[in-house]
Every structure is written in C-alpha cells, then in structure tokens.
MIZADREN-250845 format. One record per residue (C-alpha): residue in three letters; x, y, z. Coordinates in steps of 0.1 Angstrom, whole numbers, plus 2048, in hexadecimal, padded with zeros to 3 digits. Example, Ala and Ser with C-alpha at 12.3 -4.5 7.8 and 13.67 -1.06 7.14 Angstrom:
MIZADREN-250845
ALA87B7D384E/SER8897F5847/
end
This chain:
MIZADREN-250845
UNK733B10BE0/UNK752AF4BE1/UNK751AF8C0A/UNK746AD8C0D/UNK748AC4BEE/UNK745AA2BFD/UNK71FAA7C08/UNK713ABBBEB/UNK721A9DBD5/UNK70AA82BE6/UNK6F0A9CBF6/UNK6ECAA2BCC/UNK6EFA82BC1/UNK6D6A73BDB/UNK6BBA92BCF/UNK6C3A8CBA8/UNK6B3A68BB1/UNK69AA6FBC3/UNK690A8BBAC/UNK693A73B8A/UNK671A64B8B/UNK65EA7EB94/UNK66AA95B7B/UNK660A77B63/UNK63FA73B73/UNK63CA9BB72/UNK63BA9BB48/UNK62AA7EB46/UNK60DA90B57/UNK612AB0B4A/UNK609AA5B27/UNK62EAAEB19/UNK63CA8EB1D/UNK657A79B3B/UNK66EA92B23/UNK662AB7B2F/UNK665AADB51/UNK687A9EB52/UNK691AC0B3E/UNK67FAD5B5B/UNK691AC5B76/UNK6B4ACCB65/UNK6B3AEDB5B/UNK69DAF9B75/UNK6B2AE4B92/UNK6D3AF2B80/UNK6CCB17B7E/UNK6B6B1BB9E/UNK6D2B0CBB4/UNK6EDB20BA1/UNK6D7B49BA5/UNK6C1B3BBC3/UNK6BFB4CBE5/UNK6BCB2ABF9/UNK6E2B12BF8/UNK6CDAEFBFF/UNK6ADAF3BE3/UNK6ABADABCB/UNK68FAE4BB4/UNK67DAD1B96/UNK65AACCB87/UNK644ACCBA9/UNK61FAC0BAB/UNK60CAE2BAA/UNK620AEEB8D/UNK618ACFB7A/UNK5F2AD4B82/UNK5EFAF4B76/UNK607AEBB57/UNK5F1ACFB4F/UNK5CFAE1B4E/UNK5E2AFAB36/UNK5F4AE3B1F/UNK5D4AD0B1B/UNK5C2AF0B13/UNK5DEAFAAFA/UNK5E0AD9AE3/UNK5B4AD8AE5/UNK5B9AFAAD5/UNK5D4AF1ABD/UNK5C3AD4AAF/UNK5D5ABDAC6/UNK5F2AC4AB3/UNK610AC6ACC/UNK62CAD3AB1/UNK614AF1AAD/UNK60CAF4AD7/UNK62BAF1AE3/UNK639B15ADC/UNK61DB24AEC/UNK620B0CB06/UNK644B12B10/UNK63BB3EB09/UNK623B36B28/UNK63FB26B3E/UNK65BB40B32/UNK643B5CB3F/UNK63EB49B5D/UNK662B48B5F/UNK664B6EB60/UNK648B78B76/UNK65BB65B8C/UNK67BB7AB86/UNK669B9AB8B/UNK657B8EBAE/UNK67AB8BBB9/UNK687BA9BAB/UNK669BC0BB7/UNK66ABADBD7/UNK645BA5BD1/UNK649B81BDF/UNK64AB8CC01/UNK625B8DBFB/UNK61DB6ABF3/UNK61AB62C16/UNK5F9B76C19/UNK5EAB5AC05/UNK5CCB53C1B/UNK5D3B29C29/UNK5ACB1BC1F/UNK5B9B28BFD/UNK5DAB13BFC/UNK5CCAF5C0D/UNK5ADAF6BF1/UNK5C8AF8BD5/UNK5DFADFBE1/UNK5C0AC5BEC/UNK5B9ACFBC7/UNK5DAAC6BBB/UNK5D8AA5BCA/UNK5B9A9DBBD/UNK5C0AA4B97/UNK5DFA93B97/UNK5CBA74BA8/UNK5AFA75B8F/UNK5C4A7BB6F/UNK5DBA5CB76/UNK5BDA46B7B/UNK5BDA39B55/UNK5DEA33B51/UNK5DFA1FB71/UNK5BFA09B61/UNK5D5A08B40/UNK5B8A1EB2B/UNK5C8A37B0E/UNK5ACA48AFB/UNK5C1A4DADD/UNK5C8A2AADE/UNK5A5A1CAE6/UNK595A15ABF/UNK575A15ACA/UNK574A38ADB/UNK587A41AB9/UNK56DA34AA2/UNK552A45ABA/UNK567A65AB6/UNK56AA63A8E/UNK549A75A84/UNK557A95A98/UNK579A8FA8A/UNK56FA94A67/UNK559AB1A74/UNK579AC1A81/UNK590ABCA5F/UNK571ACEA4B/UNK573AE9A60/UNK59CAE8A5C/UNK595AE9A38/UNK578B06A3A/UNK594B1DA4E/UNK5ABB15A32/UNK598B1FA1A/UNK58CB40A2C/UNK5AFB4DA39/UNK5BDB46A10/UNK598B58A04/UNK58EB3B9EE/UNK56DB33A00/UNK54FB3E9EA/UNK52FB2D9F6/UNK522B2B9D2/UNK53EB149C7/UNK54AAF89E2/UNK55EAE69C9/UNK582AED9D7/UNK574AE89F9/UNK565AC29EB/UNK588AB99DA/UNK59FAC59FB/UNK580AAFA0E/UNK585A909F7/UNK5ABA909FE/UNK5A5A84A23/UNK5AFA63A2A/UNK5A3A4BA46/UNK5C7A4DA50/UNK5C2A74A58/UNK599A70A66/UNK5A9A58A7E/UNK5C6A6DA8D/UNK5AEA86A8F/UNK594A6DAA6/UNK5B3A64ABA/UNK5BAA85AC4/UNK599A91ACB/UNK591A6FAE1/UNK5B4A78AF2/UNK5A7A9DAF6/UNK586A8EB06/UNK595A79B21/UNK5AFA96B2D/UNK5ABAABB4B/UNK595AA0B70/UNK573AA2B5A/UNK582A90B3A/UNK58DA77B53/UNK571A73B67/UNK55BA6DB48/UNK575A57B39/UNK571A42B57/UNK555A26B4D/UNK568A1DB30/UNK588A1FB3F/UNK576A01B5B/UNK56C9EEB3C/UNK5899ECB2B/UNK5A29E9B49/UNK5C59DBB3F/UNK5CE9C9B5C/UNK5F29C8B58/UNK5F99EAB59/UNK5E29EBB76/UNK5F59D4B89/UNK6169E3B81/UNK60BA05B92/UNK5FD9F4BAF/UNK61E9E5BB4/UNK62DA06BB3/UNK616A17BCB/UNK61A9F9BE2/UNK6449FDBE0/UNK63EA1EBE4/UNK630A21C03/UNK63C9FBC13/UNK660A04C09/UNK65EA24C22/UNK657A11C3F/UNK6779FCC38/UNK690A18C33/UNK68CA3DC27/UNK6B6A3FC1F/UNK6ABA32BF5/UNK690A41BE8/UNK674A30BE4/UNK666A3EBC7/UNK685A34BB9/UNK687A0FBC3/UNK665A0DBB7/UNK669A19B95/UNK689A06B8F/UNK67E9E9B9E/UNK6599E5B88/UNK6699F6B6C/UNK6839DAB69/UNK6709BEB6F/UNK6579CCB55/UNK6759CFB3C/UNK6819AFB45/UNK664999B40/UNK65D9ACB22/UNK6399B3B2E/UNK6239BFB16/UNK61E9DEB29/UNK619A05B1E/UNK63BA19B1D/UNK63DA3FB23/UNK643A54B05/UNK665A55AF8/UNK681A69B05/UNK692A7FAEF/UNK6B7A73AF0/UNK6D3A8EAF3/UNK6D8AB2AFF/UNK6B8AC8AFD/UNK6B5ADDAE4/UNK6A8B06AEA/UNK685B08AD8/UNK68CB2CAC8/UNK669B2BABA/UNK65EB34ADA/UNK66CB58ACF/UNK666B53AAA/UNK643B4CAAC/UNK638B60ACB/UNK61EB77ACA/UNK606B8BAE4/UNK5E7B81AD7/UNK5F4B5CAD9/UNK600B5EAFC/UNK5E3B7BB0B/UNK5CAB5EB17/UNK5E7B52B2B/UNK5F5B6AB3D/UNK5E1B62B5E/UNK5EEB3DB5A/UNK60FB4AB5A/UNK60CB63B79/UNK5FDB43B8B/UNK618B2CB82/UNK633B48B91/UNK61CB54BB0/UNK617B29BB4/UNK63AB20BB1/UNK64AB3CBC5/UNK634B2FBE2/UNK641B0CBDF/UNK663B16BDE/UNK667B2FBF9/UNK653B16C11/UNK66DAFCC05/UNK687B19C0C/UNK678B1CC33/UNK67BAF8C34/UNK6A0AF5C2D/UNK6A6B11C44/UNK698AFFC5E/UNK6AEAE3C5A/UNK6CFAF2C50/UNK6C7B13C6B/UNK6D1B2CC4F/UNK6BAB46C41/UNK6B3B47C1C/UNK6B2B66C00/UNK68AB65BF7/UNK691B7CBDB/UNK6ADB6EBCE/UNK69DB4DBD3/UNK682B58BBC/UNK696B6BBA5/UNK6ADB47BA1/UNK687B33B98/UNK682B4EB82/UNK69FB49B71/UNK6A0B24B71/UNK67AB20B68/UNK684B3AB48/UNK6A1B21B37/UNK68DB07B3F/UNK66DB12B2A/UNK688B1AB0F/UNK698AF6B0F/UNK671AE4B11/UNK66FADAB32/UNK655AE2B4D/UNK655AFDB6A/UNK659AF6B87/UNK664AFEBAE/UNK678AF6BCD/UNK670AD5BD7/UNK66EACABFB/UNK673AA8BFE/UNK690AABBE1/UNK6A0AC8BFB/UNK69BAB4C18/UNK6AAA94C06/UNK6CAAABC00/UNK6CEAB8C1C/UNK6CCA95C35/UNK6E6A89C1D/UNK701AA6C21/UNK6F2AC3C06/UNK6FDAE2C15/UNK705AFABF7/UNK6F9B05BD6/UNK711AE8BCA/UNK6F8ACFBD1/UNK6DCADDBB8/UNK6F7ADFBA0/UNK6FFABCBA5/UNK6DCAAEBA3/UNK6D4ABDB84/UNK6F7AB1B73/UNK6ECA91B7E/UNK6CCA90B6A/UNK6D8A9EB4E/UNK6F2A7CB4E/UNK6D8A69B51/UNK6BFA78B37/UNK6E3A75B1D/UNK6E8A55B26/UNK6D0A43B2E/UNK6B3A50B1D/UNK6ADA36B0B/UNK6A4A1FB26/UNK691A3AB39/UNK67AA37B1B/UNK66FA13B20/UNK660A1DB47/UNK63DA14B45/UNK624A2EB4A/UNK60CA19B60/UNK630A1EB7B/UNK633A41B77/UNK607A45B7A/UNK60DA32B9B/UNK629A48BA3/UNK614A69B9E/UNK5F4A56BB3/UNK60CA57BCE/UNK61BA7FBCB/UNK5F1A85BCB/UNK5EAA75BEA/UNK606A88BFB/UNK605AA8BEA/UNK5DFAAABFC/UNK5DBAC2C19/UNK5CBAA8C35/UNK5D1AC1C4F/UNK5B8ADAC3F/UNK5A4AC1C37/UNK5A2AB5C5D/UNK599AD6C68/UNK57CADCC56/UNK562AD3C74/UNK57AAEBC8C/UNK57FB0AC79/UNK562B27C6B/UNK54BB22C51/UNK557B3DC39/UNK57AB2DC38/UNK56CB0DC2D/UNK557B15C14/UNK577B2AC07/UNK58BB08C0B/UNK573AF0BFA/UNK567B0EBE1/UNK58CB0EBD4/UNK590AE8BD4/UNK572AE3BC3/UNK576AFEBA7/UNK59AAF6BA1/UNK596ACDB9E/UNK576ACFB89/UNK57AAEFB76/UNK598B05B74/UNK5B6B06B8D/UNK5C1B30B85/UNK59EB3CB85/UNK593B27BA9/UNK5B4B35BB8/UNK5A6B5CBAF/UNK583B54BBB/UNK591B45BD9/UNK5A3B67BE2/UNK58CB7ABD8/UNK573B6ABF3/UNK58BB65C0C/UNK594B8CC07/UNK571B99C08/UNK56AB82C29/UNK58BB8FC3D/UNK581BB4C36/UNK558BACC3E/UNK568B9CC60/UNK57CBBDC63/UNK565BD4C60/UNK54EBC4C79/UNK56ABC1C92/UNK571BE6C8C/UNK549BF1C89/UNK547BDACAD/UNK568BF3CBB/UNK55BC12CAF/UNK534C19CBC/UNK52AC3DCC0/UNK517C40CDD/UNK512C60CF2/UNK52CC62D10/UNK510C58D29/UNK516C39D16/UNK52FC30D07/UNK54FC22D1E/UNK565C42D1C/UNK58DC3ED18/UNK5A5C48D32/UNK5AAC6BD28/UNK580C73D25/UNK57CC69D48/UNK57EC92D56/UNK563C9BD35/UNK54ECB9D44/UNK52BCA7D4B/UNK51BCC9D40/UNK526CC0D1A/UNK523C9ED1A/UNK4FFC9FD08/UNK50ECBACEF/UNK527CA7CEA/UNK52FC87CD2/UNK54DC6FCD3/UNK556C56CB4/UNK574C41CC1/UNK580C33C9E/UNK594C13CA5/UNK5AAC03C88/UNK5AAC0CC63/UNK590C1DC53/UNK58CC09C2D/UNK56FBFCC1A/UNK569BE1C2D/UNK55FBF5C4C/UNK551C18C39/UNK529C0BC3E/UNK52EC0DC62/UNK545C2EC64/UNK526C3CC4F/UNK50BC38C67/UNK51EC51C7E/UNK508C6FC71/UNK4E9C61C76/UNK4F1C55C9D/UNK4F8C76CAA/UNK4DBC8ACB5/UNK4D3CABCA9/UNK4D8CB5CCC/UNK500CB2CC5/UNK512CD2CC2/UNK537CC0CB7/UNK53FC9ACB0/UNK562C93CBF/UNK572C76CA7/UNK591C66CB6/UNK5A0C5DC9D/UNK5CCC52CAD/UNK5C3C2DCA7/UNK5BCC33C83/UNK5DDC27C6E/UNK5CFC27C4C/UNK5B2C30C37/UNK5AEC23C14/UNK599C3CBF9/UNK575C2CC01/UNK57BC36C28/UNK584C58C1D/UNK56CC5EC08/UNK553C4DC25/UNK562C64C3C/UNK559C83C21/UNK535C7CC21/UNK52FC7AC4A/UNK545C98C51/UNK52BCAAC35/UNK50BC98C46/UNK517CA5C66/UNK522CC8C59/UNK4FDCCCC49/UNK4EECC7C6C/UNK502CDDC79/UNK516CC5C91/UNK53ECCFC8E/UNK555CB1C8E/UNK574CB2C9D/UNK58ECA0C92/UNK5ADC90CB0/UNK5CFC85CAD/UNK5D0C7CC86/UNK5E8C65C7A/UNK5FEC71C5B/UNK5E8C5CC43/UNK5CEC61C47/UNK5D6C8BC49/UNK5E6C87C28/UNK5C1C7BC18/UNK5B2C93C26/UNK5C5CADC1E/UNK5C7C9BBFB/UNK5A1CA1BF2/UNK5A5CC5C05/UNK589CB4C23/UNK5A1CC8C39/UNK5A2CE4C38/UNK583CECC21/UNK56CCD4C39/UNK57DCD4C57/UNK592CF0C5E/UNK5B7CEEC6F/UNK5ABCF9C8F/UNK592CDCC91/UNK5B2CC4C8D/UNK5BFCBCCB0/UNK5E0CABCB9/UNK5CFC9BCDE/UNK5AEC9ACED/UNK5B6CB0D0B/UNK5BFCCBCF2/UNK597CC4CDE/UNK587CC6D00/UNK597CE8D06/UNK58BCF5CE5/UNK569CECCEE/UNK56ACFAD0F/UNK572D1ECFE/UNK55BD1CCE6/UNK53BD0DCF2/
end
C-alpha cells in the first residue's frame, strides 16, 4: 500500500478535486443537501479503497445512484409531511440496507451475475438517468424555487390548511379523543393555527409539487415566467467552461475551474444570486436513530429500492473496476470489490451521506496522474474530509444555479448515444425493451421500469430460444428428415415403423409447446419413436413435466419411446418423478444409437 507513495499522493489529490463538485452537485440533486454528498464521497471513497478488490477505484456519489436516491428521498419526505428531521432515518435505513445487499452479493459471489443484465436494459436506464438529472436541474438553472415562489404558495394554501386538519384529525384518533358528536377540542387545536404554520405548510407542498421529471415538467410554464436571469446566466457560464475548458487542456479539471471560477466571481461581486444550502461544519456525526427508530413495517415498501441501489451500484463499480484493469493491466477482486462498496455504502448511510459507486472518470483521473494502490482512495477521501473541516464555510456560499449547470453537464454524458444510434440497425423487440425502460423509468418509476424491462427482455430471449430449438428439432419420418451420421445404415424395412425426434439444446418452458406436438406427428403407423436426446444439457421442471405428458400420449397409442444417450440431468428428473422406470423402463434407456437400433432389430 506505501509501494509507491509518491503517485498515490498526487494520483489522490488530483481525484479528491476532481471528485469535490460532483459530490456537491450529487446532494444538491438528491434532495439531502451539497452536505450528504460530500459525506458519501468520504466515507464511501475511504472505506471502499481501504476493503475493495480493485488498488486504483476511487468511488463516491455517481449519477445512477443519485437518480434512484432522488426518486426515493422525494417519496419519503411527501410521505412524512415534508418533514426531513422525521424522513431522514428512514431515508438513510434504505441506504444502510443497500449497503448490505451489497456485502452479501460479494460474499455469496452473486455479483458474478450482474453481467447477464440484458444491454437495451442498461442503455434504457442510463438514457434514463441522463434524462432526469437534465429535467430536474432545469429550474434551478431558470432561478425558479417553488418554496420560494409566493404566488404558487398562496395558490397552495387552501390544501395547506386541508392538510394540518387532517394532522389534527390523526391526533385526535391515535390519542382517542375524536367523538363526532362533540368537535370542540378539534375547533380549539384548529383555532391555534397561525398563518405562520398554513404558510410553511403551502411552501412545502408547492416544493413537493415541482419535485421529480413530472413535478418538473409541470412546473415548467411558471418556471418560463418567472425566470431569474442571473442565475440563468451563471449556469450557462458554467456549462460553457465546462465543456470550452476541455478543448484547452484536460490536466485541471474542468468542472473544477468552472465552479471556482463562477463561484468566485459570484462571491466577489456580491451578486444577488441563490446559494446552496448550508454545510454542516465539522466532523459528521453517526445518526443512531437509524437503529433507534428502525422498524420493518417502516422500511418493507423499500426493500426493492434498496436491492436496486446494490444490483445498480455493483454494476457501476465493477465496470469501473474493468476499466482500471485495462489501464493499469492488473486483474481486480469482483467480490471483494463489492464486499468493499458494501461496506463503504454501510458507514456512509450511518454518517448521512449518500450511496454511491466506483467512479470512472475519478479512477481514470487517479490513475493518469500516478494512483497505483489502495493509498490513493485513502488519500482522496482524506482530502475531502479537509476540505469539508475547513472550508465548509465557503463551500456553502456556491451558488446553486453553478452546481444545476454542473449536473446539466453529468446528464448529457451519462446518456447512452451509442444505443441510442443503434436503434434503426438492431431488432424490434430490443428497442421497444430499450425505449420501454427509458420511458417508464424517466416518467414514472426508475426500480419498477428496470423489472419490467427484464422481465420482457427475459420472456423475448426464451420465445427466440425456443423457436431456434422448435426450428432444430422437427420430427419428420426418416424418408424425410436429413438423418445424422450414425442413421445413415437404418434398415429401409423399418424406416416407416420407425420415428426419430432429434432434440437439440435444452428442453425448458420456453420451448415445451413445440416438444409437445411430438405425439400428435407420429402416425399411428409407428411401432417405437427413437428420441435422441445427447444434445440435451438441461431440462428445467416445465420440460419434464412436457416430456411426462408426450411419453403418456405416445404410451396410450401404443407407440414405445425410446430414450438415447441421456445426459445426467436430465436422468436425474426423470428418475426424480419415477418417469423411468415406471414409464420407460431401464431397458428402453440406451447409452448410443447403434446399441437402440440393435434392440429393435431383436424385437420387431
């Protein structure tokens, strides 16, 4: 880990930089604030780099991870009341879980899986990604803050006071004072609610209204209306930097230049601009009440956010992982890898900050400038940590129109433009899977579309399965059918008597409709029904039970099947559910076709 201290000092200084702006950028968006994702990327950098299975990741709060986390957190506050205080425990329960599942993919060795993931799936999601993160920075870059905004307050106020009746109402019932004959204690809590309390109520309903794509979206025509055009400049200006700063030298960051650079000005001119939310200023402190408080009933309607937050960013981090292999030509510790996320995602939930993966262009940014060990993680994350002690502060007074310009820009590159130049090129079932999971996950929810999207993309691979297989494995009579190497010799005498099913490839659910027609395409003519069965690796309990039903249909028309060279597996099932040798005897089991052909011979 000290082999080559030198590097690792700048190769983590140089990420710690470059990783400081996102990570505010990252909370900002997530709902929790610039300080949640500062905490993320120091815990999660520290303890991932220290237990991970890859020397060069640097990992932090990443764009899918804050998607996902956003949709949530916004979820969780609507259903507190939009009180934060109250959402945060179950917030950071969610993200501890997370933090787990991860632990146990890598323990089980379960992430080895991840790369069955179907690609019209990921490229939906991460089109997806880009998109939300686009659309949900668009009112801050226009300078529009529904909380702020006193006519969308004023509009909201009616419902407001709706929603404190119905706070008192629940009062009432869980301390069993409502009686519907007498209202009077229900009239005196109501005539204790001041403007003050009606109006913090309208702000955060007109907040919860605008949040998410669709609060967005229909937060739009007023957001045109009441555009602030200084905060709209200052994240042009940072998109501009952003991308004109690459194309004069990609050794500073430019995310980095730009934030300094329009931050400072901003500062310095004392612009009258809108400033993220306030750092908290020293060490972190563990929230305990995540423990305290916890319950299943309050976590159970999360459980599926959680799993997809692990699955999501054990994906991101193992393809950052194959990444820095390529570049430092060492091979990387998946399980560990995931095992060290795990672990880092866990402390970071417990310290308030948000989960997170390995990050690619932080990896890459530590290993061009001398990262070669786990030293250089380490480093990064001490290095934020300084800076959120020190100069938190000032980190505080960062506009938010810079860091909405900022998150514009992770959008636009987070987008998968190679699946989305495919599309004419590649087969209709794969792009309605693609645009299927882009739509459902921008416009409605981001866990659920990933499900559907495998779900479809599972139930179209096995349909194009079992059609390749139902193509492979015709039974025909041996006048017709093209006859393998070994049936060349077949006495012509039998070959009307006579039945061969060449089954090619697994036998599952996906293909079982076509097995099944097997009964009804041999004539009644047919004395036996050779099935060939050596390129059969596998059958799942549908094909079995498939298998049970035309063996029976054949045994009732007294045609005999014969069964040749019978993998292990599939001998086990049947053996399992006593097929053989109640329904097909031993002696009807042979180990070659020469050896079934010699039967016959002696017993026709």
């Amino acid at each position: 880990m000290f082999s080559n201290i030198k590097g690792d000092l700048f190769g983590g200084l140089t990420a710690g930089i470059v990783a400081l702006p996102l990570a505010l950028a990252f909370g900002v968006s997530s709902g929790l604030g610039p300080g949640a994702g500062l905490f993320g990327a120091i815990f999660l950098g520290f303890f991932a780099a220290l237990f991970g299975g890859t020397n060069t990741q640097i990992s932090g709060p990443t764009a899918p991870q804050t998607a996902v986390s956003m949709v949530m957190i916004a979820g969780v506050i609507q259903t507190s009341n939009g009180d934060l205080s109250k959402a945060l425990p179950i917030i950071l329960a969610v993200f501890l879980l997370a933090g787990i599942f991860q632990i146990l993919l890598g323990l089980t060795g379960v992430g080895k899986y991840i790369k069955y993931i179907p690609y019209p799936v990921v490229s939906g999601f991460m089109t997806a990604i880009g998109l939300i993160i686009i659309i949900t920075n668009i009112l801050p870059i226009l300078g529009f803050y529904p909380a702020e905004n006193q006519q969308l307050i004023d509009k909201m106020k009616p419902k407001a006071e709706a929603v404190l009746m119905q706070k008192i109402l629940e009062e009432e019932t869980s301390e069993g004072i409502l009686v519907l004959e007498n209202f009077e204690e229900t009239i005196d809590r109501a005539e204790k609610i001041s403007p003050e309390d009606i109006n913090k109520e309208a702000e955060i309903l007109a907040s919860a209204n605008a949040s998410g794509v669709i609060g967005s979206v229909k937060s739009l025509p007023n957001a045109l209306k009441n555009i602030n055009y200084l905060e709209l400049i200052l994240a042009l200006i940072t998109i501009i930097i952003i991308y004109g700063f690459k194309r004069i030298t990609s050794l500073i960051p430019s995310t980095l230049v730009a934030l300094l650079l329009v931050s400072g000005v901003a500062i310095f001119m004392n612009l009258d601009y809108h400033p993220i939310e306030e750092i908290p200023s020293g060490f972190p402190l563990p929230h305990f009440e995540i423990f305290t408080n916890f319950s299943l009933e309050m976590i159970s309607p999360f459980i599926f956010t959680a799993i997809t937050l692990a699955f999501l960013g054990s994906i991101d981090s193992l393809l950052t992982s194959v990444v820095a292999d390529n570049m430092t030509k060492t091979n990387h510790d998946p399980n560990k890898e995931l095992i060290g996320q795990g672990i880092g995602n866990s402390i970071a939930a417990i310290f308030g900050g948000l989960p997170g993966a390995g990050a690619t262009i932080r990896t890459v940014v530590n290993i061009n400038a001398g990262g070669k060990t786990k030293l250089s993680g380490v480093i990064a994350a001490i290095l934020l940590l300084i800076i959120l002690l020190a100069l938190g502060p000032v980190a505080s007074k960062i506009p938010a129109a810079v860091l909405a310009g900022i998150l514009i820009t992770v959008g636009i590159g987070v987008m998968d433009y190679k699946g989305l130049k495919s599309i004419p090129n590649i087969q209709k079932a794969e792009v309605v899977i693609m645009i299927v999971v882009l739509l459902l996950s921008t416009f409605w929810n981001l866990v659920y579309a990933v499900g559907i999207g495998l779900i479809i993309a599972s139930l179209v691979f096995m349909k194009k399965m079992g059609d390749v297989i139902a193509e492979k494995s015709d039974v025909k009579s041996l006048l017709e059918e093209k006859a393998w190497d070994d049936e060349a010799n077949f006495p012509s005498e039998l070959k009307q008597k006579v039945f061969i099913k060449h089954i090619k490839g697994p036998l599952f659910f996906g293909s079982t409709s076509h097995f099944q027609q097997l009964a009804t395409q041999v004539p009644d003519t047919a004395n036996y029904v050779i099935i060939r069965m050596e390129k059969v690796p596998y059958i799942d309990q549908s094909g079995l039970y498939a298998m049970e039903d035309v063996l029976l249909g054949l045994e009732k028309r007294d045609i005999h099947p014969l069964l040749v060279n019978v993998q292990s597996q599939p001998v086990y099932l049947l053996e399992s559910i006593d097929i053989v040798p109640d329904l097909i005897p031993n002696e009807h089991l042979f180990d070659n076709f020469n050896e079934c052909i010699s039967w016959i011979k002696k017993n026709m």
